[in-house]
C-alpha positions in Angstrom: 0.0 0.0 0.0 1.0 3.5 -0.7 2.8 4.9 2.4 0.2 8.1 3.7 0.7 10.9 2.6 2.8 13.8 4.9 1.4 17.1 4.2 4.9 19.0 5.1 6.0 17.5 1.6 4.0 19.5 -0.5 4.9 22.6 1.2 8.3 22.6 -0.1 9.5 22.3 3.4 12.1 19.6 4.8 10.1 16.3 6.2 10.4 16.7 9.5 8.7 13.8 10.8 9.6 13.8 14.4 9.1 10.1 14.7 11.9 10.3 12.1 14.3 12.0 12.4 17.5 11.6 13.6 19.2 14.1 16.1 22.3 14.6 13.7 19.6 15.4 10.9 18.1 18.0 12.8 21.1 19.4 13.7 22.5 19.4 9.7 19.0 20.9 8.7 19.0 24.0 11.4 22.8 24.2 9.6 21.3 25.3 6.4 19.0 28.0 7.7 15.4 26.1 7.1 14.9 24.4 10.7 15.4 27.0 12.6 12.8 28.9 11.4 10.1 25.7 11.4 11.4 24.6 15.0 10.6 28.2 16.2 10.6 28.6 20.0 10.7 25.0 20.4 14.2 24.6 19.1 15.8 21.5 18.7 15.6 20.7 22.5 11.7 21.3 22.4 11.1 19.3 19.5 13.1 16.0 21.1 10.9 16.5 24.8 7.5 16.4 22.0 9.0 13.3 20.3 9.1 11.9 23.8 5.8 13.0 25.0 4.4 11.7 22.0 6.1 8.3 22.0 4.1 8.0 25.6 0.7 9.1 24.0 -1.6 6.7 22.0 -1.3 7.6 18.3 -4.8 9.2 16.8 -6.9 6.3 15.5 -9.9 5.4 13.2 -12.8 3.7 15.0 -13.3 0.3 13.6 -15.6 0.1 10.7 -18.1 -2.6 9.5 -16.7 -3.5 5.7 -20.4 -2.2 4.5 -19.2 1.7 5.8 -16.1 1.1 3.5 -16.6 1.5 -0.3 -12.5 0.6 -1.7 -10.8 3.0 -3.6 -9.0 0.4 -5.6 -10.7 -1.2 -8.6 -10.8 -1.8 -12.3 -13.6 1.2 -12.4 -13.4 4.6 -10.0 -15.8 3.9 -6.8 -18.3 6.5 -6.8 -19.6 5.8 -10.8 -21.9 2.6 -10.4 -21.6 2.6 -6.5 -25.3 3.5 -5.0 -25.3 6.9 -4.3 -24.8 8.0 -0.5 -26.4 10.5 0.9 -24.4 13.5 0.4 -22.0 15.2 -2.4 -19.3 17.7 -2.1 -18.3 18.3 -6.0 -14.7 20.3 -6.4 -13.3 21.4 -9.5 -9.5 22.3 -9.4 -7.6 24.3 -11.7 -3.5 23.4 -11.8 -0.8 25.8 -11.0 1.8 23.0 -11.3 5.0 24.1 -13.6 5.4 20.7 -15.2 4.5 17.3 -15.5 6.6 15.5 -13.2 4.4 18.1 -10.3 1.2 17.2 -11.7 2.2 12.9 -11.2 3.8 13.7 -8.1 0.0 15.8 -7.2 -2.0 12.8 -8.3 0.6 9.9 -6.3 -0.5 12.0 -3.2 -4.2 12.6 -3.8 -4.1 8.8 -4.3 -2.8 7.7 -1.3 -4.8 10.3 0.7 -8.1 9.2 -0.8 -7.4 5.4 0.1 -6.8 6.6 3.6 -9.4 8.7 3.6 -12.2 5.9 2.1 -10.9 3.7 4.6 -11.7 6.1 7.3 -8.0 6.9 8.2 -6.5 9.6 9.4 -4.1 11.3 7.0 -0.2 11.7 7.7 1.9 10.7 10.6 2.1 14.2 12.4 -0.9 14.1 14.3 0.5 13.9 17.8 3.2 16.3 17.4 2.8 19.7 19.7 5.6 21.3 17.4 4.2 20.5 13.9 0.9 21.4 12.1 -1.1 17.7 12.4 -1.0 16.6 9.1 -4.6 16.0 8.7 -7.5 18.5 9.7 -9.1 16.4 12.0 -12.5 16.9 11.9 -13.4 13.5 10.6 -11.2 11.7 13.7 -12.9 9.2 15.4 -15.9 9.1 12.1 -16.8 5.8 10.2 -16.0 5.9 6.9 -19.3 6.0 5.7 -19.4 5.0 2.4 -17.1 7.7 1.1 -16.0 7.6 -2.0 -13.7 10.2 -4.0 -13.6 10.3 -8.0 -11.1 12.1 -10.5 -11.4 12.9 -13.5 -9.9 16.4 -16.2 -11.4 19.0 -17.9 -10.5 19.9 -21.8 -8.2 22.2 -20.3 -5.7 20.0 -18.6 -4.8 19.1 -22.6 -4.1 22.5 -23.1 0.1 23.2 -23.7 0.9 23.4 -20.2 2.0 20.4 -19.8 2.2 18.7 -23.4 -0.6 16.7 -23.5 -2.6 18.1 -25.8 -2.6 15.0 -28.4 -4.1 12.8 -25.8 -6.6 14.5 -25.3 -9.7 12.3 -25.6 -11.8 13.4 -28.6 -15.1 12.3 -26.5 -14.2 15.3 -24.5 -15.8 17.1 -26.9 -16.3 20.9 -26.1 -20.3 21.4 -25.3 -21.8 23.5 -27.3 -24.4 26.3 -25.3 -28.0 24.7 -25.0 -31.4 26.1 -24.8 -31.7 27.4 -21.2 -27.6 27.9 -20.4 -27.2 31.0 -18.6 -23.0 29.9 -17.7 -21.5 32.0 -15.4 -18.0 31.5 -14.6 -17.7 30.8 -11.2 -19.4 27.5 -11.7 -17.9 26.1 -14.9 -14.7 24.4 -16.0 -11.8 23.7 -14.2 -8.7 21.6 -15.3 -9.4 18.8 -12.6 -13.1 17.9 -11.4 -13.1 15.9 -7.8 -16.5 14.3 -6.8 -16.9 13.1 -3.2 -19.6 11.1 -2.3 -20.5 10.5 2.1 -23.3 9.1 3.9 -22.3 12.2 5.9 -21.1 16.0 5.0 -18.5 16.7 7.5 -16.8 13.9 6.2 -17.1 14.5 2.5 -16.2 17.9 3.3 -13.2 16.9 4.9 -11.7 15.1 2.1 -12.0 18.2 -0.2 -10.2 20.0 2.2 -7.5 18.0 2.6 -7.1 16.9 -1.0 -6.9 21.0 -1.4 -4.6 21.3 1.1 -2.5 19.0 -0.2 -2.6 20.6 -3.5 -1.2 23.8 -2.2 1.7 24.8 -4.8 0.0 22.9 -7.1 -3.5 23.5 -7.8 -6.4 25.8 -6.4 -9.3 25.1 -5.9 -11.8 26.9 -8.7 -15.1 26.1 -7.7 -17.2 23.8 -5.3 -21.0 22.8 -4.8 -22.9 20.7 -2.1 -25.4 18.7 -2.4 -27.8 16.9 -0.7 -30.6 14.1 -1.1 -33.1 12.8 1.3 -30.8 10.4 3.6 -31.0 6.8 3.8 -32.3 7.3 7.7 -34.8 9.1 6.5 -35.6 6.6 3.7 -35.4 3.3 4.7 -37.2 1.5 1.5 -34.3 3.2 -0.2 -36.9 4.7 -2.9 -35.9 6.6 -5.7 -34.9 10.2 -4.5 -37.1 13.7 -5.4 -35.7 16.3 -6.0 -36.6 19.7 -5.3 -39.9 20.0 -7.5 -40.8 17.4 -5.6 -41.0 14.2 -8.0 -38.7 11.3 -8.2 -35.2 11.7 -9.9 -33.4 8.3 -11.2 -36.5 6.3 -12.5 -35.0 6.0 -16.3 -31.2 5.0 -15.3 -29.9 1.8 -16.4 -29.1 -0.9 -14.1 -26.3 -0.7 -12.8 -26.0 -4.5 -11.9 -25.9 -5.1 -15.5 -22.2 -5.3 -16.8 -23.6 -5.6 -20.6 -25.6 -2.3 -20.3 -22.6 -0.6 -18.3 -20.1 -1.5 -21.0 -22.8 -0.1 -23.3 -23.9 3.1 -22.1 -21.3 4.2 -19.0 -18.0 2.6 -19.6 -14.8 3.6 -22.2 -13.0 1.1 -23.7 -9.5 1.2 -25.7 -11.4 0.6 -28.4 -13.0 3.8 -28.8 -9.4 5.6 -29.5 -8.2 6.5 -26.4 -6.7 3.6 -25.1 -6.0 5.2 -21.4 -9.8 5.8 -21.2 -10.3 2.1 -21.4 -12.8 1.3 -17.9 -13.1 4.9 -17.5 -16.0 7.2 -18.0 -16.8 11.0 -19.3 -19.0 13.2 -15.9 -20.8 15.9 -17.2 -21.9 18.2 -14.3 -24.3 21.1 -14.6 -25.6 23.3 -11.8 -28.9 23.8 -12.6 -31.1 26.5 -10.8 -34.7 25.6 -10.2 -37.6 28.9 -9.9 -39.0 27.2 -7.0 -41.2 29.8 -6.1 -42.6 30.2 -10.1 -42.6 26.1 -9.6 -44.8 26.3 -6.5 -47.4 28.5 -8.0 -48.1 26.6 -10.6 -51.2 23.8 -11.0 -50.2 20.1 -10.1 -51.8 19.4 -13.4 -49.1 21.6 -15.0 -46.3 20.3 -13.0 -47.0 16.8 -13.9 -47.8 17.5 -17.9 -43.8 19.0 -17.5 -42.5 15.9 -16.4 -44.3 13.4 -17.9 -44.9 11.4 -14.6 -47.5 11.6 -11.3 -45.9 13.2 -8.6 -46.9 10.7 -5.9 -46.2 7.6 -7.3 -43.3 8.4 -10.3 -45.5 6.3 -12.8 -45.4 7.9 -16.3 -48.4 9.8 -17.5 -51.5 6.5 -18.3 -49.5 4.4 -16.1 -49.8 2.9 -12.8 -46.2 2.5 -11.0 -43.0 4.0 -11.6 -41.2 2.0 -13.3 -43.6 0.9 -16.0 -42.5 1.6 -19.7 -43.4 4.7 -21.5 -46.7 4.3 -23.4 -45.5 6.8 -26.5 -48.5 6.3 -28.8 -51.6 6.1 -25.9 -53.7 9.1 -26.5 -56.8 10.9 -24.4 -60.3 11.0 -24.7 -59.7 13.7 -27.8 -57.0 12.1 -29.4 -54.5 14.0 -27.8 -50.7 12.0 -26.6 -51.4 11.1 -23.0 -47.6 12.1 -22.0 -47.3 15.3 -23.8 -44.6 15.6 -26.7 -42.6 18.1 -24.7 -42.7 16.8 -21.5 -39.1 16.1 -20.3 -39.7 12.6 -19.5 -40.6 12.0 -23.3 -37.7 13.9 -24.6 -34.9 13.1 -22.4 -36.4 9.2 -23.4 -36.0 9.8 -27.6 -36.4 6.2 -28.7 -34.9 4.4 -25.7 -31.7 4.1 -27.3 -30.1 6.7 -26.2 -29.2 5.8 -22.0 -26.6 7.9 -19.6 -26.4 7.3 -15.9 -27.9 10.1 -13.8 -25.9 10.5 -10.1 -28.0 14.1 -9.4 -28.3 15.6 -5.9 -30.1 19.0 -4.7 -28.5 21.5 -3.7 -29.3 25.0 -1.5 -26.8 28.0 -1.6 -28.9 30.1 0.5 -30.6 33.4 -1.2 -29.9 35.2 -4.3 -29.8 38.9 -2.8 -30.5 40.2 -6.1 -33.8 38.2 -6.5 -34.9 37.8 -2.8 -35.4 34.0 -3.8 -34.2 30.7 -2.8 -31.3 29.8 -5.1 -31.8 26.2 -4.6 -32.0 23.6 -7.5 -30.2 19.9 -8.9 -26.7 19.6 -9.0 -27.0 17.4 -11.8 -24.3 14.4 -12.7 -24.1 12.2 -15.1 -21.5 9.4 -16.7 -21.4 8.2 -19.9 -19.2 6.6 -22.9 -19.2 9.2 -25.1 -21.0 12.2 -24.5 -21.0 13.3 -28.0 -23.2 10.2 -29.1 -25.5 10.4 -25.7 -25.3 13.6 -23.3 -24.6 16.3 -25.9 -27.5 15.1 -27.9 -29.9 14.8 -25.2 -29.4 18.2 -24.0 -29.6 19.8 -26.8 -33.2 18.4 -27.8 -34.2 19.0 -24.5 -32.5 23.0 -24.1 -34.8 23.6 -27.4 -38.0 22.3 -26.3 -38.5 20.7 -22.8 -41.5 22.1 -20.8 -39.0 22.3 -17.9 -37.4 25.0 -19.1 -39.9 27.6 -17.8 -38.7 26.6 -14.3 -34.8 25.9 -14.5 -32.0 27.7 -15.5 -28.7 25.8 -15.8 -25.7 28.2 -14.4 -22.7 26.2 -14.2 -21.3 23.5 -16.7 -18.7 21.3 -17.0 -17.2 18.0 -18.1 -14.4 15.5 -16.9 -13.0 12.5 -18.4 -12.3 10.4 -15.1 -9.6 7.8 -14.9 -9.8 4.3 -15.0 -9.4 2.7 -11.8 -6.1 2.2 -10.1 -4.4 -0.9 -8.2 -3.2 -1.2 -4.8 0.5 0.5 -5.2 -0.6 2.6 -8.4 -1.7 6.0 -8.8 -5.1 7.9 -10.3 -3.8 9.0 -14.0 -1.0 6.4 -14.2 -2.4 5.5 -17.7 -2.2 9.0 -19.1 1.1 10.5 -17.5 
């Protein structure tokens, strides 16, 4: 296993591990001027009483965890893709300050080994005892179960850019979206050279891995932009039903299963064959912040609401059906002739034919008020993975953006799309196959 990761490192500071160290180190490294300055009023006599204090105190420690709270890091695929969604989402999109390549590799060994500890419910580092160094890990998660966590990486068109001279692997399913019916971008919630989803049956937790993995980043990336997100919680839902979102119906019914290796091969996983061979058991995330006008939403009939979606609100069945998962009737018409699931109804478009499939991971999301409006800007934090989101996102979106009934109510505000990794063996890293 990767040895944990020591945030001093990526400072550009000497490893001063004071489990480590030997006395005639210390003593070279306050020769050259740098010690001095870390060891501070401690000195090198203060530092040596902490390395004894600390050999007599218990080292910090995970509490045990049942293998069901622990969701591996390591795998042919990234966790966090097919896995059953938890309950919360902290999505981070990074862009790189690194000067070269060899930075960037050396970035991606150490987010690697943090987010194995980190999945396993581990605290990160080795200096978390030490009364004369910064602990190196936050520790807000101490003493948490890992619950479910799960941390996915993936990179932007712009990491191919001619930073760092990868520009002819970039995959051509990366494709550049074009702007769709309803995009109202703004910067501050689009892009990013790196995009980091993390995935917790609990938000302190997922937020400390962002943290960290930011933290650990420092000289090498910043962080660009973030979003939470939140679904009902699997206390609060013990059938485990289909989540609603915030308009109040159900938000998954159409996905493929994700039991099925056939279908995931199909419609969520790359493969060497499609010409970019370090894509192969990877997969292309396309998120988009999408504000919802819940308080136009809530005035309007439920007649209304459910003729936009195509489906009952209480039950999820499709308009003329009777449970939620029955099949779309496409040709069933009313009493006058008229298509019992409207032709604009999102439900009917985002369906086409049926041949067309991605897999939805959405979650809601609240950012408080928009002061300018006086209203809730609160709406879906929507995610989804597919093989090639030329031949099944892009197309999608751009026959619902010119037509779907629910764009009277939504406004999409942030965009972006990553190309994550395949997954990575024990002793490997997360990008191994492109740099």
């Amino acid at each position: 296993m990767t040895e944990p990761f020591n945030s001093n490192q990526n400072e550009g500071k000497p490893n001063i591990d004071a489990k480590k160290i030997s006395r005639r180190d210390l003593l070279r490294l306050a020769g050259v001027g740098g010690a001095g300055l870390l060891l501070g009023a401690a000195g090198v006599g203060g530092l040596f009483q902490t390395q004894e204090r600390s050999a007599a105190k218990p080292a910090s420690k995970a509490v045990k965890a049942d293998k069901d709270q622990i969701v591996s890091f390591y795998g042919k695929h990234q966790a966090g893709i097919t896995t059953p969604a938890q309950d919360f989402i902290l999505f981070a999109a990074f862009d790189l300050t690194a000067s070269t390549l060899d930075e960037v590799r050396k970035l991606f060994q150490a987010w690697t080994s943090a987010a194995a500890s980190m999945t396993n419910g581990e605290m990160l580092g080795k200096t978390n005892d030490n009364l004369n160094l910064p602990p190196s890990d936050t520790g807000e998660a101490e003493g948490l179960l890992p619950s479910r966590t799960t941390i996915t990486f993936g990179v932007g068109s712009s990491f191919f850019d001619a930073r760092y001279g990868l520009a002819s692997n970039r995959p051509a399913a990366l494709a550049d979206m074009p702007a769709f019916g309803g995009d109202e971008l703004r910067e501050e919630w689009s892009g990013g050279d790196i995009g980091v989803q993390v995935n917790a049956n609990d938000m302190q937790i997922a937020f400390h891995a962002i943290r960290n993995l930011a933290r650990i980043a420092r000289g090498k990336a910043v962080l660009r932009w973030t979003q939470e997100g939140f679904q009902r919680t699997s206390g609060a839902d013990p059938a485990n039903a289909t989540p609603r979102n915030l308009m109040g119906f159900r938000d998954g019914t159409g996905n493929p299963d994700v039991n099925d290796d056939g279908e995931m091969n199909k419609v969520v996983w790359a493969a060497a064959a499609d010409g970019t061979p370090w894509m192969d058991k990877g997969s292309y995330m396309v998120v988009r912040r999408i504000r919802m006008r819940i308080e136009v939403w809530d005035r309007s009939t439920l007649g209304d609401q459910e003729s936009t979606f195509g489906r009952h609100r209480d039950s999820g069945a499709p308009l003329g059906g009777a449970h939620e998962f029955d099949k779309l009737d496409l040709e069933k018409k009313d009493e006058k002739g008229k298509p019992v699931l409207p032709m604009n109804s999102h439900v009917r478009l985002a369906h086409g034919d049926g041949s067309v499939k991605i897999l939805r991971r959405s979650y809601s999301y609240s950012s408080g008020m928009d002061h300018k409006t006086g209203q809730l800007d609160a709406g879906l934090l929507f995610i989804c993975f597919n093989r090639d989101s030329r031949k099944q996102f892009i197309p999608m979106q751009t026959k619902l953006g010119q037509s779907d009934l629910m764009n009277e109510y939504v406004v999409h505000t942030g965009s972006a799309m990553f190309a994550c990794f395949p997954g990575v063996r024990e002793g490997g890293y997360i990008g191994e196959t492109l740099f």
